[in-house]
C-alpha positions as CSV (number, residue, x, y, z in Angstrom):
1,X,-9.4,6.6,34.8
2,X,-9.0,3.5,32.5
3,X,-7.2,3.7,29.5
4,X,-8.7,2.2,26.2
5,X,-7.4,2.1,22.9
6,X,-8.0,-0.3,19.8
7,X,-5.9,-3.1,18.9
8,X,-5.5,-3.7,15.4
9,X,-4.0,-6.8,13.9
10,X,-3.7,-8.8,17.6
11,X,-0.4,-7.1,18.5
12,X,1.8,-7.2,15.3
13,X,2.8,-3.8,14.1
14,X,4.7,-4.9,10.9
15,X,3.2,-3.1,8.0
16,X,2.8,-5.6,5.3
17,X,1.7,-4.6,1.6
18,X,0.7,-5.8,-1.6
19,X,0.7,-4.5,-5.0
20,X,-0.6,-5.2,-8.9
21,X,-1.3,-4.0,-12.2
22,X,-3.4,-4.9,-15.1
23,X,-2.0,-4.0,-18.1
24,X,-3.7,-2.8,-20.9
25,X,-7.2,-4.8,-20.3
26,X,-9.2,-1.0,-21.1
27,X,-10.2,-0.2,-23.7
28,X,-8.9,3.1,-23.4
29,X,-5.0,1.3,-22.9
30,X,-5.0,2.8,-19.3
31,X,-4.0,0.1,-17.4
32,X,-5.3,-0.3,-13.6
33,X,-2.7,-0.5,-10.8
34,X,-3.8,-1.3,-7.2
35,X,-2.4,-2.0,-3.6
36,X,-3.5,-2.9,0.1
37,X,-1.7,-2.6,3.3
38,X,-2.1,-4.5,6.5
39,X,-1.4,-4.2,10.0
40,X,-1.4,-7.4,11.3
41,X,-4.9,-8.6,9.7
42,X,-6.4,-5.8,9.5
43,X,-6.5,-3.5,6.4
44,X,-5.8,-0.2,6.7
45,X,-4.9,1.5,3.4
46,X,-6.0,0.5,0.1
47,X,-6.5,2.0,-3.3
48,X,-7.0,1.1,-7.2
49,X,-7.1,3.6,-10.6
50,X,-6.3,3.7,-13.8
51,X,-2.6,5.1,-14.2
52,X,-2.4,8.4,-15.8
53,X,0.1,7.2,-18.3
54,X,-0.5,4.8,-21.1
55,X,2.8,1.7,-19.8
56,X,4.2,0.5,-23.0
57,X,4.8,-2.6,-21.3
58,X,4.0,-5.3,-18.2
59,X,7.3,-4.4,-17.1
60,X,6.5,-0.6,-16.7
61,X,2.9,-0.8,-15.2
62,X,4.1,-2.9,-12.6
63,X,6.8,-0.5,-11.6
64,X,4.4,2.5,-11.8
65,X,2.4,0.5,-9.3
66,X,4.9,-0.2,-7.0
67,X,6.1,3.2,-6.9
68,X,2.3,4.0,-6.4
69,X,2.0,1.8,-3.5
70,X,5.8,2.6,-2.1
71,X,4.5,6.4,-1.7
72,X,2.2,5.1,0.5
73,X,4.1,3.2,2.5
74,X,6.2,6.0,3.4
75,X,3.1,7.5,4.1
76,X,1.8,5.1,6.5
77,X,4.8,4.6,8.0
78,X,5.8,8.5,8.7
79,X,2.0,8.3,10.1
80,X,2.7,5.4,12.6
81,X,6.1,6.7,13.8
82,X,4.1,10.0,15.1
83,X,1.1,7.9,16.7
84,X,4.2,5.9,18.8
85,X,4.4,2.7,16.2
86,X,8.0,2.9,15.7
87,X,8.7,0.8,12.4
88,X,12.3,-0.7,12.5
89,X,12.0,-3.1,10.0
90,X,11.5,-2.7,6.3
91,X,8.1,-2.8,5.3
92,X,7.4,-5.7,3.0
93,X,5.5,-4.7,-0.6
């Protein structure tokens, strides 16, 4: 039997992600706050929304998304650890 399995990202199995926020450009004052994560070059978890919360400032938007997107890199890193991707580096956001 031959063993097959995809390869994302050529071999590199550092998560890597990215985070933003757009502050107050609604007109409802909800600001928008995004990220993306990649393995290698691949994508593999992604996500934008208005934040529940009206940020009284750049400052606090930006830290609501990156507490957003630091959930999920718990996430995806809980989820590689059981599928064998051992992460022993910090993940980058």
């Amino acid at each position: 039997m031959h063993e097959k399995w995809l390869v994302l990202g050529g071999g590199v199995n550092d998560v890597v992600g990215y985070a933003d926020a757009d502050w107050t450009s609604q007109p409802d004052r909800h600001s928008i706050a995004g990220y993306s994560f990649f393995i290698g070059n691949g994508t593999v978890s992604w996500s934008s929304k208005h934040q529940a919360i009206i940020a009284l400032s750049t400052a606090e938007v930006e830290y609501i998304a990156g507490v957003h997107a630091a959930k999920e890199a718990i996430w995806l890193r809980t989820l590689l650890d059981e599928l064998g991707m051992k992460q022993d580096k910090p993940t980058v956001l």
